[in-house]
C-alpha positions in Angstrom: 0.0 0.0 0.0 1.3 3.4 -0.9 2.2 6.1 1.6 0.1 9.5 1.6 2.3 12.5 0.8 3.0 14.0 4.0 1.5 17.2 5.1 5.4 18.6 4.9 5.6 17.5 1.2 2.4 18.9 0.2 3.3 22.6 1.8 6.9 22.0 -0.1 5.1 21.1 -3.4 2.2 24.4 -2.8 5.7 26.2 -2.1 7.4 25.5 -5.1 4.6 25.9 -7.5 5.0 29.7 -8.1 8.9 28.8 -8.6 8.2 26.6 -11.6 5.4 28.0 -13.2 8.0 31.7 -12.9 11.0 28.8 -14.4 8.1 28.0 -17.3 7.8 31.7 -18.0 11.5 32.2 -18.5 14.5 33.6 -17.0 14.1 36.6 -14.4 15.6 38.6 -17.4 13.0 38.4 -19.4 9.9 38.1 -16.9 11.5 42.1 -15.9 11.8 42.4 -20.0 7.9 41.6 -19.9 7.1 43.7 -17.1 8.6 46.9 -18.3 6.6 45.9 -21.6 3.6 45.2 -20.0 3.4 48.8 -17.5 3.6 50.8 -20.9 4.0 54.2 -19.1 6.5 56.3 -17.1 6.5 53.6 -14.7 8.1 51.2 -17.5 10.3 53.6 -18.9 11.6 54.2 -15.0 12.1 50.3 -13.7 13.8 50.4 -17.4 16.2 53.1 -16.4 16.3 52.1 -12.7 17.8 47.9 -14.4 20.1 49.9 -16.2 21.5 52.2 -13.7 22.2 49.0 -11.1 23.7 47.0 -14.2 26.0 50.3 -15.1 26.9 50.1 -11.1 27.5 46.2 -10.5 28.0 44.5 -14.1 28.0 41.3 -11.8 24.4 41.7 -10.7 22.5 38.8 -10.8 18.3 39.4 -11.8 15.9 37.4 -9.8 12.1 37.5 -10.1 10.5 36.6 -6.9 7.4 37.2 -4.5 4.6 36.2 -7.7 6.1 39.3 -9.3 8.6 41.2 -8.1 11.9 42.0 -9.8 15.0 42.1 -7.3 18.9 42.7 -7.6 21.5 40.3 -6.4 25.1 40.2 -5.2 25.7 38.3 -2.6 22.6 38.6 -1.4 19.7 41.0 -2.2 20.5 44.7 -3.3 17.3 45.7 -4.0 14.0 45.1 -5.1 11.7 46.9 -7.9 8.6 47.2 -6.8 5.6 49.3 -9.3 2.9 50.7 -7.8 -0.1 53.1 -9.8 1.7 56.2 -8.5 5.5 55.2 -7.6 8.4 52.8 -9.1 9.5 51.5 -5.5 13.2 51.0 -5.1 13.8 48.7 -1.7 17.3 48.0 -0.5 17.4 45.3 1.8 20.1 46.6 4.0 19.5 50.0 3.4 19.3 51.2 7.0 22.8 50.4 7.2 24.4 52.4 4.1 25.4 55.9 4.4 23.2 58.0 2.4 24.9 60.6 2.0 22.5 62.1 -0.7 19.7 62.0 0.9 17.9 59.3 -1.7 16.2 57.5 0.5 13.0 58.8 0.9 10.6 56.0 2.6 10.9 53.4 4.9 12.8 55.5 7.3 11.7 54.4 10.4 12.8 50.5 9.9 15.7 49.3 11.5 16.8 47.0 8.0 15.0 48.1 4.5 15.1 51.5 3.2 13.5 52.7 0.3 13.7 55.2 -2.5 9.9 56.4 -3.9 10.2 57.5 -7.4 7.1 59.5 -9.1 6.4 60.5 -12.0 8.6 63.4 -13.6 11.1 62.5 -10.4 14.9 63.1 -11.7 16.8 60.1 -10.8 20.1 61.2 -9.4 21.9 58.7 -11.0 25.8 59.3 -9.7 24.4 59.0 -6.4 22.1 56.1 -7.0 25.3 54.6 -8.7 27.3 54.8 -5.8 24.2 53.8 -3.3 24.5 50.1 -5.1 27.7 49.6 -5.5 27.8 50.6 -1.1 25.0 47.9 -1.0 26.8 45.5 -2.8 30.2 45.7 -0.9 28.3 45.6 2.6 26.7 42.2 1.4 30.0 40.9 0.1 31.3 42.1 3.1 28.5 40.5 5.0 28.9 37.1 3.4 32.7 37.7 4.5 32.6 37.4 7.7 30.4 34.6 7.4 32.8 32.5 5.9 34.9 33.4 8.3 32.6 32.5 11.7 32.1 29.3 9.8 36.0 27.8 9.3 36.7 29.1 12.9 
């Protein structure tokens, strides 16, 4: 007689099933290539910009599409996440609360103690030196990050 799946391996298979229907889809690259095609306005052109502005700062970036939708930016771990809303393209930085934002770009999510986020509306200038130099901080304090974890783990 054949075992029931287990109520562990059901939540597991529920889990997954966003993963491979996104895998069906096609690569992050082009499920973020579909999105900005599919917005059609300012907030397309902007995530367009945005992808291109974190590619110009980390050419090692790796795209990810996760949470049903969501485009995010990796490098050892999450840089940010691009988030579109009707009235704001949503930039997210994981660790944000712990860069120095020297430019003042962050503009919401200031009270968490992690995430910090940059709210970009229509007609907004992105300043993009600054937001340049914002990713490449994020990246080097998750490399830096996954550093000393290596570390804690050989001691």
């Amino acid at each position: 007689m054949a075992d029931k799946p287990s109520i562990k391996s059901k939540k597991a298979a529920k889990k997954a099933a966003p993963k491979r229907a996104a895998a069906k889809a096609g690569s992050p690259s082009r499920l973020i290539d579909a999105r900005i095609k599919e917005l059609g306005d300012w907030r397309g052109e902007t995530l367009a910009r945005v992808r291109m502005l974190i590619k110009q700062a980390d050419p090692d970036v790796v795209e990810a599409w996760k949470w049903r939708g969501v485009p995010v930016w990796e490098h050892d771990g999450i840089i940010c996440t691009g988030e579109t809303y009707k009235a704001v393209v949503k930039m997210t930085f994981a660790r944000g609360a712990a860069l120095e934002d020297a430019s003042g770009l962050f503009n919401s999510s200031l009270e968490g103690n992690v995430r910090r986020a940059i709210d970009i509306h229509e007609g907004d200038k992105i300043d993009e030196k600054a937001l340049k130099a914002l990713i490449r901080a994020a990246v080097a304090l998750n490399t830096s990050v996954r550093a000393s974890r290596k570390k804690r783990k050989r001691a």
